[in-house]
C-alpha positions as CSV (number, residue, x, y, z in Angstrom):
1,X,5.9,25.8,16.4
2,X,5.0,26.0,12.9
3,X,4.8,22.1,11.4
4,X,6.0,21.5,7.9
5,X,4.0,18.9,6.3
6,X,0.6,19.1,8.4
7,X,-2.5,21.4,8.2
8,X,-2.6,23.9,11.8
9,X,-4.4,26.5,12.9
10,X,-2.3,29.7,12.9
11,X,-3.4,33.3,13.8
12,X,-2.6,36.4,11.3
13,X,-0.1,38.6,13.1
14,X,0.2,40.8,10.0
15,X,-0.8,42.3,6.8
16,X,0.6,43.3,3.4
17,X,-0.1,43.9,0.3
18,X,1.2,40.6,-1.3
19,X,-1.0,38.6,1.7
20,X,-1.0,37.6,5.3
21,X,1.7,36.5,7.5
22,X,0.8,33.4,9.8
23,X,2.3,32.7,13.2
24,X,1.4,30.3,16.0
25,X,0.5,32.9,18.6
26,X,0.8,36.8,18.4
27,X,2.9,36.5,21.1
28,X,5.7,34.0,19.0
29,X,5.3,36.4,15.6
30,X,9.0,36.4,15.1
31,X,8.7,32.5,13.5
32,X,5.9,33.3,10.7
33,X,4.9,32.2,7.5
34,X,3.3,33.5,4.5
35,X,-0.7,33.2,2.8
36,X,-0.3,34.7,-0.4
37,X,-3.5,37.2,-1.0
38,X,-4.9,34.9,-3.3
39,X,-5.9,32.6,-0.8
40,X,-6.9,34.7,2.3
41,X,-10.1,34.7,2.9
42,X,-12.0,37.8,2.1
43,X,-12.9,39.9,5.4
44,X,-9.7,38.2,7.2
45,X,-7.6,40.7,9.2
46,X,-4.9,41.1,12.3
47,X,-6.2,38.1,15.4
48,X,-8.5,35.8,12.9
49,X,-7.7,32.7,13.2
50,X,-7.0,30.4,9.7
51,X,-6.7,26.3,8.9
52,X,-3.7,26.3,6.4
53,X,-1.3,23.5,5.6
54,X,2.4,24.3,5.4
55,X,5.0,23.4,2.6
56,X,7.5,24.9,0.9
57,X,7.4,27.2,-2.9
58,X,9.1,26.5,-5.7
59,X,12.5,28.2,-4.2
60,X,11.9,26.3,-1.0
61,X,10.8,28.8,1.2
62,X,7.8,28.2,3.7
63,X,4.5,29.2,2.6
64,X,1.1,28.4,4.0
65,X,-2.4,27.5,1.7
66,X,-5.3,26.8,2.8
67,X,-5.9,24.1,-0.1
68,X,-6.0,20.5,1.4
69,X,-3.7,18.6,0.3
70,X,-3.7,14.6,-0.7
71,X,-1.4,13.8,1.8
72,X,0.1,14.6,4.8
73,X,3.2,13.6,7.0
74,X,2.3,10.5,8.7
75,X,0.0,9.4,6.9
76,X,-0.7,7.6,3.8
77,X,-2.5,8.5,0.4
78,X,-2.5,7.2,-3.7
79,X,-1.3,9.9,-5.8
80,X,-0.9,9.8,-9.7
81,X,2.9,10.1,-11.0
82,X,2.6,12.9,-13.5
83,X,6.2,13.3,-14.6
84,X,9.3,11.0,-14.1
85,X,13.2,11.9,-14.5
86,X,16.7,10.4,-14.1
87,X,16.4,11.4,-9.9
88,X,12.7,10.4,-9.5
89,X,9.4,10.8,-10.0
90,X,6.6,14.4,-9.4
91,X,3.3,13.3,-8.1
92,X,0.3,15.3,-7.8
93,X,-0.9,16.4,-4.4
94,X,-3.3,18.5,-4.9
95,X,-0.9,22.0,-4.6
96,X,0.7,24.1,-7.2
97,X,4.1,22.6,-6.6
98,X,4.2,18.4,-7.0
99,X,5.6,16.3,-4.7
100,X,9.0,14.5,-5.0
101,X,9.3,10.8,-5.1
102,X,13.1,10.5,-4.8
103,X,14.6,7.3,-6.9
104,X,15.5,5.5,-3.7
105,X,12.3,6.1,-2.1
106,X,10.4,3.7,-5.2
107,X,9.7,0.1,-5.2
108,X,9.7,-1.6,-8.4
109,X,9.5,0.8,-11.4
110,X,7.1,3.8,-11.9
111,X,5.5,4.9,-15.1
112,X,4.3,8.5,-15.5
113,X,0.7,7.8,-15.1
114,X,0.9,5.5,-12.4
115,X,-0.9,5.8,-9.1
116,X,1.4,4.7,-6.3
117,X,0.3,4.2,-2.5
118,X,3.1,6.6,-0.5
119,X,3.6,8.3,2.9
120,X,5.1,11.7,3.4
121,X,9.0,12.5,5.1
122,X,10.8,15.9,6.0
123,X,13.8,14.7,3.9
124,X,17.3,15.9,5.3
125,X,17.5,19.4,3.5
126,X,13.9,19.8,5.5
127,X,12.6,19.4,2.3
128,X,9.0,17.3,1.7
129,X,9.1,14.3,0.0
130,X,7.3,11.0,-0.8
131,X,7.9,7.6,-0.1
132,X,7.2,4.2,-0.8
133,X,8.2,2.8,1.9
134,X,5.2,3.3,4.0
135,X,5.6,0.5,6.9
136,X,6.0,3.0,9.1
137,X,3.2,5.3,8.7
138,X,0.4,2.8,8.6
139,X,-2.0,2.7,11.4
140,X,-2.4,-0.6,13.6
141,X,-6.1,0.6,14.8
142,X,-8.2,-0.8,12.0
143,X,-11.6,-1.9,13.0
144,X,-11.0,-5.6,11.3
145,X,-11.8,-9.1,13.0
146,X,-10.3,-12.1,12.6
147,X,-12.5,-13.9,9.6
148,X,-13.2,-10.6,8.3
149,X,-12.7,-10.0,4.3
150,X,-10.6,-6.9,3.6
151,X,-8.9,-5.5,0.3
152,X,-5.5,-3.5,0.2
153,X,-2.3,-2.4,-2.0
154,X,1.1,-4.9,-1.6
155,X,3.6,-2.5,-1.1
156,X,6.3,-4.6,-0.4
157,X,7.7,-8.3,-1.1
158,X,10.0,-10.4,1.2
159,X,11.2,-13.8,0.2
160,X,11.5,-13.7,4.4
161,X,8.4,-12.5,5.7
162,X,5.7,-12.3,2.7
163,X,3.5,-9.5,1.4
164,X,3.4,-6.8,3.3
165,X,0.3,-5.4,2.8
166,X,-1.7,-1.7,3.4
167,X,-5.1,-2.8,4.1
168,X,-7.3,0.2,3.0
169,X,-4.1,1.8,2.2
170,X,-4.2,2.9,5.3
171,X,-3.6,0.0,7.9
172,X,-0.7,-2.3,8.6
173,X,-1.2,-5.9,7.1
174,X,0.6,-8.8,6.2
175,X,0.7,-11.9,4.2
176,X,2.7,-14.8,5.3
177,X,5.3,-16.6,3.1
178,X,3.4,-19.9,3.9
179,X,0.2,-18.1,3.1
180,X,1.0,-16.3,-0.5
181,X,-1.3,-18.2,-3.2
182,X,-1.7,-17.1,-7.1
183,X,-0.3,-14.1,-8.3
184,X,0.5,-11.8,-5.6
185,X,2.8,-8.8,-7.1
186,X,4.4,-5.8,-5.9
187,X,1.9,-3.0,-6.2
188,X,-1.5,-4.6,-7.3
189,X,-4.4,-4.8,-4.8
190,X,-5.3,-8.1,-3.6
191,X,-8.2,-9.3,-1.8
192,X,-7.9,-11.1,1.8
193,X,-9.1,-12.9,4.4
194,X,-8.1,-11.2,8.2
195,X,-6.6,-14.6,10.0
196,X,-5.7,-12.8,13.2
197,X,-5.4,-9.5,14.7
198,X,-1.9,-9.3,16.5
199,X,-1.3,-7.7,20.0
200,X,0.1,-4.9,18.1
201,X,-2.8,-4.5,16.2
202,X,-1.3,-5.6,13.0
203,X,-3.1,-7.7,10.8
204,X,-1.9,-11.1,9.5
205,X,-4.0,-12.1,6.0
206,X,-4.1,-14.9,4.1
207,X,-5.7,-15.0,0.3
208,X,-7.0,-18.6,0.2
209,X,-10.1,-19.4,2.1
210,X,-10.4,-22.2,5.1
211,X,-9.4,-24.9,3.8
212,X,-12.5,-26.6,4.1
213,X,-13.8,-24.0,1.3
214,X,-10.5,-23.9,-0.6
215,X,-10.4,-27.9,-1.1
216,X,-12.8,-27.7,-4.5
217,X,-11.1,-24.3,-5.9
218,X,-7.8,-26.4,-5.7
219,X,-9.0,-29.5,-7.2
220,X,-10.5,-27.5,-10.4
221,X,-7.7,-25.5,-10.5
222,X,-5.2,-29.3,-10.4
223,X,-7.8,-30.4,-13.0
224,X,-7.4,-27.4,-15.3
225,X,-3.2,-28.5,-14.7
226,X,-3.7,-31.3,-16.1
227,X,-5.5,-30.3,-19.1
228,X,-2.8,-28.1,-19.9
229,X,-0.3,-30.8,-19.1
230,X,-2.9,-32.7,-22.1
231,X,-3.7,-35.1,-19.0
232,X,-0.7,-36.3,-17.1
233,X,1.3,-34.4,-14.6
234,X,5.4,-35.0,-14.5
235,X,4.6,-35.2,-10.7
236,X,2.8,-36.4,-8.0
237,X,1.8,-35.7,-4.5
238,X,5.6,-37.3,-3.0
239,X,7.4,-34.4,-5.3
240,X,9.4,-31.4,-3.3
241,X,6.8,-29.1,-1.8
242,X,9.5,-26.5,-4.2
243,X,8.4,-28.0,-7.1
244,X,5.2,-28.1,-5.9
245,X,4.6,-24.5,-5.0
246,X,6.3,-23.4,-8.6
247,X,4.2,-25.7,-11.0
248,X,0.5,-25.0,-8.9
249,X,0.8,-22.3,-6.7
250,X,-0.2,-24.8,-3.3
251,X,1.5,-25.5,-0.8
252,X,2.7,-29.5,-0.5
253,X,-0.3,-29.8,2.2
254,X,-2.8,-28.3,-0.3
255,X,-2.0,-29.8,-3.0
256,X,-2.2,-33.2,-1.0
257,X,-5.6,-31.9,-0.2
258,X,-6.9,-31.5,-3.4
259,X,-5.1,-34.9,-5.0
260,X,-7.3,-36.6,-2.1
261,X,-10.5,-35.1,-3.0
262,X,-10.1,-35.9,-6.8
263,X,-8.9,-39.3,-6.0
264,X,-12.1,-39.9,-3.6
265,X,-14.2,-38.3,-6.6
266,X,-12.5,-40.7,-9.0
267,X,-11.0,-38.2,-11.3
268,X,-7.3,-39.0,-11.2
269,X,-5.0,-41.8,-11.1
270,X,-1.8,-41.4,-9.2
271,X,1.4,-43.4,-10.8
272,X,4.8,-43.5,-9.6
273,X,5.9,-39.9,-10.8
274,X,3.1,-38.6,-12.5
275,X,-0.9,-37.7,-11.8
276,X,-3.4,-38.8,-14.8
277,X,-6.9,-37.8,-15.3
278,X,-9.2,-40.4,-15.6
279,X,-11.5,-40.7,-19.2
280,X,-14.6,-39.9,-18.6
């Protein structure tokens, strides 16, 4: 059977002027496909054997190349958005024709220029396209170990789950709601730390470090607060971990971590609503 989307090895079962015609087997030479003379390999004839990858021409008919492309189906790639429209987006994939990113296959807007992680789908018209969405097509075999560092692209937010993030762009990752720290944003690359590896062989990350380390990074980032808050937070540590988590980033437990250390280091003064830095 002749695979749209992936790179196979087909035999030539016939020649013509205009190129080759491709098939899986001499013997199943009535399903075939076309490799256009420009790309068939000088010397090539009738049983030879050829790598080619198969997709479809600008009038959507199936033609073989033996260029490599970016990206294949089932896997994952970042390809740059060359053109944008009213019904999507063309990225380039390394072929003549570009591939379509269909509007409701996007997360978050994209800007001609852009380079956006994607997986590849046989659409319903058995048509190639790209998506966003690329849950599905990331591996859960990554060679990562719990305390590991890794880096990877967050394709998608939930207010439910977290980042969901493609470690290497390549394996399934993901950043718990309770573990989301800073500025974490659809489609930037973050840095993480590999907490466990699930039975699944998914990864589950967090950005801060153990909490041992993280400790000092939150208390100069809480003193930094307060020198933009000219010295005196409109909060302590007793205020709603919401409020919390909106004004510093921390979680109620971290930020009761760092308020300790500073208070121990004699830094701060807590009041009945508010956190003061001490004159030095």
């Amino acid at each position: 059977m002749i695979r749209l989307g992936e790179s196979q090895e087909l035999v030539i079962v016939k020649k013509v002027n205009f190129g080759v015609y491709l098939a899986v087997s001499p013997e199943e030479a009535r399903e075939r496909v076309l490799l256009p003379a420009r790309q068939v390999p000088e010397g090539s004839g009738v049983g030879d054997r050829l790598e080619v990858f198969i997709y479809r021409d600008s009038e959507d008919r199936l033609i073989a190349t033996t260029h490599v492309p970016k990206l294949q189906v089932g896997r994952t790639a970042e390809l740059k958005v060359v053109q944008t429209g009213k019904l999507g987006a063309f990225l380039d994939w390394g072929l003549e024709k570009d591939l379509f990113l269909p509007f409701k296959q996007q997360r978050g807007k994209v800007r001609e220029g852009d380079t956006v992680l994607v997986s590849l789908y046989i659409d319903k018209s058995d048509r190639l396209c790209a998506t966003m969405n690329v849950y599905e097509a990331l591996k859960t075999d990554s060679p990562y170990q719990a305390g590991d560092r890794v880096r990877g692209r967050v394709y998608e937010l939930s207010d439910n789950f977290g980042a969901f993030v493609a470690v290497d762009n390549q394996y399934s990752g993901l950043i718990a709601v309770k573990e989301l720290y800073g500025d974490v944003r659809l489609g930037a690359d973050v840095e993480a730390r590999v907490i466990r590896v699930r039975e699944d062989g998914r990864l589950d990350l967090g950005v801060r470090e153990k909490a041992y380390l993280q400790m000092d990074t939150d208390a100069e980032k809480l003193l930094e607060l307060l020198d933009a808050y000219e010295g005196a937070l409109p909060f302590n540590d007793k205020a709603a971990p919401e409020v919390i988590r909106h004004e510093t980033g921390m979680s109620k437990n971290e930020f009761k971590r760092a308020v300790g250390r500073l208070l121990k280091q004699g830094k701060i003064q807590i009041g009945e609503k508010t956190i003061r830095r001490c004159k030095s």
